[in-house]
Structure formats: C-alpha cells, structure tokens
VODOKOL-111154 format. One line per field, with one value per residue (C-alpha): x, y, z. Coordinates in pm, 1 decimal. Layout:
N
x = X:...
y = Y:...
z = Z:...
This chain:
364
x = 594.0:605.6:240.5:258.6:544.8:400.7:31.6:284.6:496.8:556.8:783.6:615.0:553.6:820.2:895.7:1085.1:1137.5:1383.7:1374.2:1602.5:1629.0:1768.6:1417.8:1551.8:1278.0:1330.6:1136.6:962.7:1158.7:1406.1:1147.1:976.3:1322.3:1367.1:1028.9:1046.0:1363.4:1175.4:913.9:870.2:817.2:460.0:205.8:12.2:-303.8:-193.4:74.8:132.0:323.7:300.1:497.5:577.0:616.5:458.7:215.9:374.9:111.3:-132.5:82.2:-173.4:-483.8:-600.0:-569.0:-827.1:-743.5:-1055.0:-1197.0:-1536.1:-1733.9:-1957.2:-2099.4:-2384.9:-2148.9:-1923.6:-2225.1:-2305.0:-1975.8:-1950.5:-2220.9:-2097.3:-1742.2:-1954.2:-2119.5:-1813.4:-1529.6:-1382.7:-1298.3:-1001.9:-912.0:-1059.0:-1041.0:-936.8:-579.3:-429.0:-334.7:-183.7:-252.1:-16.6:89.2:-115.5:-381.6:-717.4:-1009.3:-1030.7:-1273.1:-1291.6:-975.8:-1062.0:-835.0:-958.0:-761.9:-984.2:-1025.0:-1259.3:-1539.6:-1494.2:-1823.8:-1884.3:-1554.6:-1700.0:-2050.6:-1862.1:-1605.5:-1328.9:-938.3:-919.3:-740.8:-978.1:-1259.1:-1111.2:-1065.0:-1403.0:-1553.7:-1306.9:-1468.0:-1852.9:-1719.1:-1569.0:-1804.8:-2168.7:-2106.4:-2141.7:-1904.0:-1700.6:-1381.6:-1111.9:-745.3:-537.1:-606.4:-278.4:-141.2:137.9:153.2:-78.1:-87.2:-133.8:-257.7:-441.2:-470.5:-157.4:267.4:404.9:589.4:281.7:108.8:357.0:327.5:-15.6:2.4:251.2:474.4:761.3:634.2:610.4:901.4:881.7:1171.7:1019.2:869.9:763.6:672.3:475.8:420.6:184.2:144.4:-194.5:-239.3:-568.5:-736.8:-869.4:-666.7:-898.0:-765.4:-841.5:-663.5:-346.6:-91.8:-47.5:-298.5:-330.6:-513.2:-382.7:-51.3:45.9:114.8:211.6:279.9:387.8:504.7:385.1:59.1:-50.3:-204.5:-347.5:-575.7:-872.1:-771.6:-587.9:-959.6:-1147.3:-907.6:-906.5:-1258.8:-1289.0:-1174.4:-1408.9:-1142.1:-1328.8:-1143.9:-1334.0:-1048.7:-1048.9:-708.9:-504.4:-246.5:-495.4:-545.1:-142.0:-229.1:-485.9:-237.0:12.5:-255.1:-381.2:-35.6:170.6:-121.4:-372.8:-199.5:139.8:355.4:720.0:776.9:1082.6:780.2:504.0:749.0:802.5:413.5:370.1:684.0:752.9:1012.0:912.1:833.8:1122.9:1334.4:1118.5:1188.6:1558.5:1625.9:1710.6:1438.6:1357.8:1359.5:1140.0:921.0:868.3:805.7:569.1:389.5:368.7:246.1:-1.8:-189.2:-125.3:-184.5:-427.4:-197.4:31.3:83.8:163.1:276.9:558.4:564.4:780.5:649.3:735.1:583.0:571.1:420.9:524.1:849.8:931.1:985.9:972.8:1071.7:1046.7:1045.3:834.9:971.2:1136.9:1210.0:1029.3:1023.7:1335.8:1428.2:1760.9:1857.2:2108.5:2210.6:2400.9:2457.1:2123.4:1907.4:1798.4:1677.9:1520.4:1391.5:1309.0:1631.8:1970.5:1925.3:1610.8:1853.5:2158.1:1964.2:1936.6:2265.3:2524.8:2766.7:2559.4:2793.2:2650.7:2430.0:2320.4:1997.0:1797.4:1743.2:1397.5:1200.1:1409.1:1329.0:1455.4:1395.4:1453.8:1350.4:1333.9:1642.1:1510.3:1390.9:1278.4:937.9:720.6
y = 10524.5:10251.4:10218.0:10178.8:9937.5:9698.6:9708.7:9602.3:9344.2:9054.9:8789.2:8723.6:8415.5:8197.6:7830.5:7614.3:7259.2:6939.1:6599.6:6322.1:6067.5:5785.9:5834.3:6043.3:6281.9:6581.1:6806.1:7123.6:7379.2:7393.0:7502.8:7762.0:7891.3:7831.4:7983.8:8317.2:8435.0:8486.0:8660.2:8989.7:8753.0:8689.5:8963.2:8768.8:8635.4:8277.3:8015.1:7649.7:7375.4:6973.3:6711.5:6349.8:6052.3:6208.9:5976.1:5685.6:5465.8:5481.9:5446.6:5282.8:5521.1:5797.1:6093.1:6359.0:6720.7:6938.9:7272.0:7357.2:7646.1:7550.8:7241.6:7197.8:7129.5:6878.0:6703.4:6624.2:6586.6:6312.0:6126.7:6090.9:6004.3:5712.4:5569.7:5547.1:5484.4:5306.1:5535.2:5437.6:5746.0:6145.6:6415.8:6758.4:6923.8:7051.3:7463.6:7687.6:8066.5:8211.8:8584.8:8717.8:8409.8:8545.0:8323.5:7980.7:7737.3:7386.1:7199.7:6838.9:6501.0:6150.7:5835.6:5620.1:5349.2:5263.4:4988.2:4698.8:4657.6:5062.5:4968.4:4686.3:4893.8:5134.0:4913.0:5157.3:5143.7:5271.9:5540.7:5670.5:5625.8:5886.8:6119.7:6054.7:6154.0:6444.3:6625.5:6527.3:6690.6:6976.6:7028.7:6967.9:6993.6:7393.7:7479.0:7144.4:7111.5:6855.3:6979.1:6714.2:6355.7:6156.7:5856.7:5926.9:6262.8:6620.8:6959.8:7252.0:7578.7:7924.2:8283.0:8479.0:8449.8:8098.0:8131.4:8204.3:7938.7:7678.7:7773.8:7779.8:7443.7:7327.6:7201.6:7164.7:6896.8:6697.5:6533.8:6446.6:6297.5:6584.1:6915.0:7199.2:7544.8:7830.4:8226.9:8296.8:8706.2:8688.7:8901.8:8821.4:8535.5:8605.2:8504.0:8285.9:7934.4:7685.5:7895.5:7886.2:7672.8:7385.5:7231.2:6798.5:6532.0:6203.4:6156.6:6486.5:6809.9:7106.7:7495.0:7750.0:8087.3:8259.2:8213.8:7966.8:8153.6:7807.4:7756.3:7771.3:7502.2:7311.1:7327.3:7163.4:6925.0:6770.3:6798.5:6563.6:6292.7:6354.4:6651.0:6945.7:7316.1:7440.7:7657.2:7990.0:7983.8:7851.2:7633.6:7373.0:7266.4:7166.6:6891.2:6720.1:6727.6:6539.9:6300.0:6210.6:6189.8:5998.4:5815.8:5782.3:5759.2:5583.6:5804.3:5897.6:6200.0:6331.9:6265.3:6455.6:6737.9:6746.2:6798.0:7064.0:7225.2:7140.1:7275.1:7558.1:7424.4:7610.7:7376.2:7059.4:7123.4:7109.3:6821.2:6469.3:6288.0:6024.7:6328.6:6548.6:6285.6:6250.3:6562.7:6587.6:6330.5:6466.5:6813.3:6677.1:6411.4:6684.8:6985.9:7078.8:6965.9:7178.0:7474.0:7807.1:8136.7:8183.9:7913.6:7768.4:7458.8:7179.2:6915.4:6610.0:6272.5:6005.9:5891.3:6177.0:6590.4:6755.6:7128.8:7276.9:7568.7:7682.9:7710.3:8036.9:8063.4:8403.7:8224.7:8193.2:7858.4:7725.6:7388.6:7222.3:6909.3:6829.7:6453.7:6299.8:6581.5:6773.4:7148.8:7396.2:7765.9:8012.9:8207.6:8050.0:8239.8:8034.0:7749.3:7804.6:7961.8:7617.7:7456.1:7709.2:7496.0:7245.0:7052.0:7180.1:7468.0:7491.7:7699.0:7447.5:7506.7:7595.1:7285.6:7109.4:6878.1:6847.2:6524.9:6366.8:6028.3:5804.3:5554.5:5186.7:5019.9:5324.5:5296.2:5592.4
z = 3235.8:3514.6:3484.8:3093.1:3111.3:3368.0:3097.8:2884.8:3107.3:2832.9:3074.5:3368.7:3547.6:3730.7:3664.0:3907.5:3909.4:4009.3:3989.2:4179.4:3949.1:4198.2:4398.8:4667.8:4881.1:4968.4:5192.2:4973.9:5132.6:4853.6:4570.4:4821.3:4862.3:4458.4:4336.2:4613.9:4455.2:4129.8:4347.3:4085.1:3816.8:3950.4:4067.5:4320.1:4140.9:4115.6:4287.9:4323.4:4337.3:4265.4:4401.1:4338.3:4551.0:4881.7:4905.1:4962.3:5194.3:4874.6:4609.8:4341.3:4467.5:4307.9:4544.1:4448.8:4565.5:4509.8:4576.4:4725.5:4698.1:4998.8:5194.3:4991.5:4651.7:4842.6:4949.4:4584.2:4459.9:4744.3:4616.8:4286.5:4403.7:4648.4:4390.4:4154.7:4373.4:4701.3:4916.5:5136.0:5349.1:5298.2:5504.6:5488.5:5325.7:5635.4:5552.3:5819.4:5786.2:5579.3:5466.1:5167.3:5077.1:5153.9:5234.9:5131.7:4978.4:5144.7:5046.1:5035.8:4965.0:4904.0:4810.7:4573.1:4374.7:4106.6:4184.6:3934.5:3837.9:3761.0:3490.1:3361.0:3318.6:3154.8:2984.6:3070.9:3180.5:3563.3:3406.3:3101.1:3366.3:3637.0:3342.7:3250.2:3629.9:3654.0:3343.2:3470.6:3811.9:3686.0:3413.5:3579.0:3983.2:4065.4:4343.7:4296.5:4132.2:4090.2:4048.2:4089.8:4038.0:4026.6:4201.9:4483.5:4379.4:4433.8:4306.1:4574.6:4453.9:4551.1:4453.1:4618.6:4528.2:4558.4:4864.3:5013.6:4914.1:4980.7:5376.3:5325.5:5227.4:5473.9:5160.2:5434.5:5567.4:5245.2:5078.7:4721.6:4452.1:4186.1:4238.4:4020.8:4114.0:3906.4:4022.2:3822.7:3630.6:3475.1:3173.4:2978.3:3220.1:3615.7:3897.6:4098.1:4306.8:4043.2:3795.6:3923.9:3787.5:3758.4:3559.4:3619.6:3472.3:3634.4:3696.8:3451.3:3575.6:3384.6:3456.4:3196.5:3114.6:2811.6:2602.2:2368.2:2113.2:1920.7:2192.6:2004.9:1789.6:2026.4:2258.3:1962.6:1890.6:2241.1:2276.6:1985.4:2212.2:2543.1:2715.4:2862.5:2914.9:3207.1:3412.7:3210.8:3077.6:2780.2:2992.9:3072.6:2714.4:2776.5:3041.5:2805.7:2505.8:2653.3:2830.0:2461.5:2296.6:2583.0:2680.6:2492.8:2157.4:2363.2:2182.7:2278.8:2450.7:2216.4:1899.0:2113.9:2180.5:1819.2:1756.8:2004.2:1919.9:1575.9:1336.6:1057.1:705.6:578.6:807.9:713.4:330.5:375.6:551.4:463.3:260.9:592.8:843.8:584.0:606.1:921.1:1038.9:767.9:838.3:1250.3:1122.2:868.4:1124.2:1414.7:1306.7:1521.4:1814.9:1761.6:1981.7:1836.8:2078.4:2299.5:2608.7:2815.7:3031.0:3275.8:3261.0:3524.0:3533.2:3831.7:3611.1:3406.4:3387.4:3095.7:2972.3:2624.4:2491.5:2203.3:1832.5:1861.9:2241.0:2342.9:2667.3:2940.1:3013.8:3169.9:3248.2:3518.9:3643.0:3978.6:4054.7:3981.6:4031.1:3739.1:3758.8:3532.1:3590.7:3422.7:3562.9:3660.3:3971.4:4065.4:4049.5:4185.2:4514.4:4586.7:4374.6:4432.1:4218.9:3947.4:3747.2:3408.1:3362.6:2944.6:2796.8:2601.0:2207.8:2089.6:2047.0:2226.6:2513.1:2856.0:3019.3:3310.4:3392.9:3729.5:3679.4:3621.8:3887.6:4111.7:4259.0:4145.4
C-alpha cells in the first residue's frame, strides 16, 4: 500500500519564498531553515534556491551562472561569451561538500556586459540580446548550460533536497532582500542539476508545484517568438511566459496573471458587459498562453514576487505578511518556522495574485 500510494503521490514539491520590501538583506539561513521543514514534500531529485540583491558590486551586469559537463564545453562556451560580451570578473561558484549532493559539474559565474558594437550588429536591446545568446548556449553548446542570467541576483541549484543544496552552495553567506526556495518531487521528468527548480531567463525566476498540462501549446506559442524549451520539464515554459508578457509585450502583472490563470467561460458570460469584455478579449488574443493543470508558482524578478495559483487551486498555497516582509509557502508551517507570529496569515483565491513589490525608491 505505501508503495502504491507514494506511485500515486499527487502534492509534492515545496515552495518557499519572502521578500523585504524596504530593501533589507538578509542572510539565506532563514529559507534553508524555511524550505527543510517541508523536507517530505520533495524526494531528493531536485533543489534550489534564487536570491535577489546579493550582488551588489555589479549591480547593472549580467551575472551568468552555468553548468559544465567538462573542460572541453567551457572552453567553447567561453569563446562565444568573449566574442559577445565584456567580461568584468569570472571565476568559479564557491560549493562546500555537503550531505547528499553527489558529484558535480563545473559551476561557473561571470559578470558581463554586452559589447556595443555586437548590439548595434545585431540591432538588439542588451536585454533581448542576452536572451538571444542564452538559447544559442543552451541550445547548440553540448555540455554547456546557462541557468541563471539576471542582474544582482542568481539562481543556485543541483540534484539532492534543498537543504542540501543550500550548504552546498554556501547560501549562508549570501544576503538577499527576496528569496525563493523549491524541493523538488519529480513525477514524469528526470531529476538531473539543470532540472531543478528554478527556472530563469534574466532577471525572472520561477519554481512551481504541480504540472502544467498546456505545455505543448504553451511550447509552440513561445517558440513563435525566438524562446527555446531545452531543460526537460514543463516549468520552464513558465519563465519565458512571463518574460514575453511583462517584458516583451510590457503588460501588467495583475493582466498577465489573468492570461495564465484566467477565469472559466461560464464566469466570463456572467459578468458585467466591460469585464466580459475584457477577459474575452485576454482569452481570445492569449489563448495559447494560457496555462491549464494544477500549479502553484512564485515568481521573482529584481522588484517584484509573485504567487498564483491555478484556476481551481489543486495546488497549496498560503500567504503572510509581517512588517514589510511578505511570505508564501506551500504550508503555513514553512512560514511560521521562520515568523512564529505574522501579522496576517490568508490562503489566496484561485487565480488570484500575490504580489509584493520593492517600495519606491529602493535600489534593486
């Protein structure tokens, strides 16, 4: 029976997350401590963590975290990065051995900048162009691969539970205004290190519990505007969705929440005539965008985090505030291991966004 039930387990994976939204840093020993109380929501396959703000002596450079299978791949990976960008500092991730993550590939960082003239060859936006080298990395270098490319912020992940890899990557000795943590319970993708969560493109960041079913769709529909899905698992698709709504397309985040998440047509008929509208308008341009199957996700960016639920919730999600840090999990316990007493604790509606924002004037 225990073997049948945990075929069947429907609920796993862990979220964890908090932002400061006056700025503050904190070291990551809070969301270790957060994300290893929800230890048996995760089986071991997959954990990580990204953090905001912890890069503070290159705040406008791209920091590039990537994996290597070998020497030989980061050789040509480095040429390509050479000949694209400035390169103002690289050198290895510093790891520590830790309890449970097997052996590593080489865990690289480098703080760049793209050359002026390759933009102007390419008539790009700094941004669009490091999305641009990130696919041709991921998609043609064998043994190379880019998982986080953000400014003044990184993603740290590997095969084993999150705990683990957060002493692995020495996430103590970091100290970042946000951070978001994923355990990670594989059920019909492989556990390997650039599969674990989260998933980045720029400054974005997003884990997720559940499984988004539309994938298929949503894959083709990104791919329409240069994206590439090359991580083996539905959750990346996520990262690119929000890049081309919030960025690309400059949308607000309440209207791209209501595209991913949207409400049912039987919902849409009754409403007022101008709300009607709307949302039939969203679904009829974004169809494609939308993303069907039970998920819950956090989503960060260097001013923002972002939770939601999907449209009928078959994912836990709770929400709490303390002073101006906001928290979500995917189990009050999760939270109040590290806020015994948050002023309000609430469990957010389906479709309905959590957000929490850097106040004005904060340097992200």
């Amino acid at each position: 029976m225990n073997d049948l039930y945990r075929e069947r387990e429907i609920s796993g994976c862990g979220l964890s997350a908090y932002m400061d939204e006056s700025g503050e840093r904190s070291s990551g020993d809070d969301i270790i401590q957060s994300i290893a109380l929800l230890h048996d929501r995760s089986n071991g396959l997959g954990g990580g963590f990204a953090a905001y703000g912890i890069y503070p002596e290159f705040p406008d450079s791209y920091a590039f975290h990537l994996f290597y299978d070998d020497s030989s791949s980061q050789v040509v990976c480095e040429e390509l990065i050479h000949g694209s960008f400035n390169i103002r500092e690289s050198g290895p991730i510093a790891t520590r051995k830790a309890f449970g993550i097997g052996p590593a590939p080489i865990i690289w960082r480098y703080f760049v900048d793209p050359k002026e003239e390759v933009l102007a060859r390419h008539n790009l936006s700094p941004d669009d162009f490091v999305v641009q080298e990130v696919m041709k990395i991921n998609t043609n270098i064998k043994g190379a691969f880019v998982f986080s490319s953000g400014k003044n912020m990184g993603a740290f992940k590997a095969v084993g539970f999150p705990e683990d890899v957060g002493d692995f990557y020495r996430l103590d000795e970091y100290r970042a205004y946000m951070w978001i943590a994923h355990g990670r319970f594989p059920t019909n993708t492989p556990g390997w290190w650039g599969g674990a969560h989260p998933f980045t493109i720029l400054d974005w960041a997003i884990v997720h519990n559940g499984e988004i079913s539309s994938y298929g769709i949503n894959k083709r529909y990104v791919e329409m505007f240069g994206y590439h899905c090359t991580m083996m698992t539905d959750t990346e698709v996520m990262a690119y969705l929000f890049d081309l709504l919030l960025r690309k397309h400059e949308l607000p985040v309440e209207t791209a929440c209501s595209i991913l998440a949207p409400p049912f047509w039987d919902l849409i008929e009754h409403m007022p005539e101008e709300q009607r509208n709307y949302y039939t308008s969203l679904r009829m341009v974004y169809g494609s965008a939308m993303a069907n199957g039970p998920f819950a996700i956090v989503l960060g960016s260097r001013s923002m985090m972002l939770a939601l639920n999907d449209r009928v919730k078959l994912r836990p999600l709770v929400a709490a505030r303390k002073g101006s840090i906001v928290y979500v999990s995917s189990e009050e316990s999760g939270i109040r291991e590290i806020c015994p007493h948050p002023d309000a604790v609430w469990m957010p509606r389906t479709g309905e966004p959590v957000i929490a924002r850097l106040h004005e004037g904060v340097a992200s």
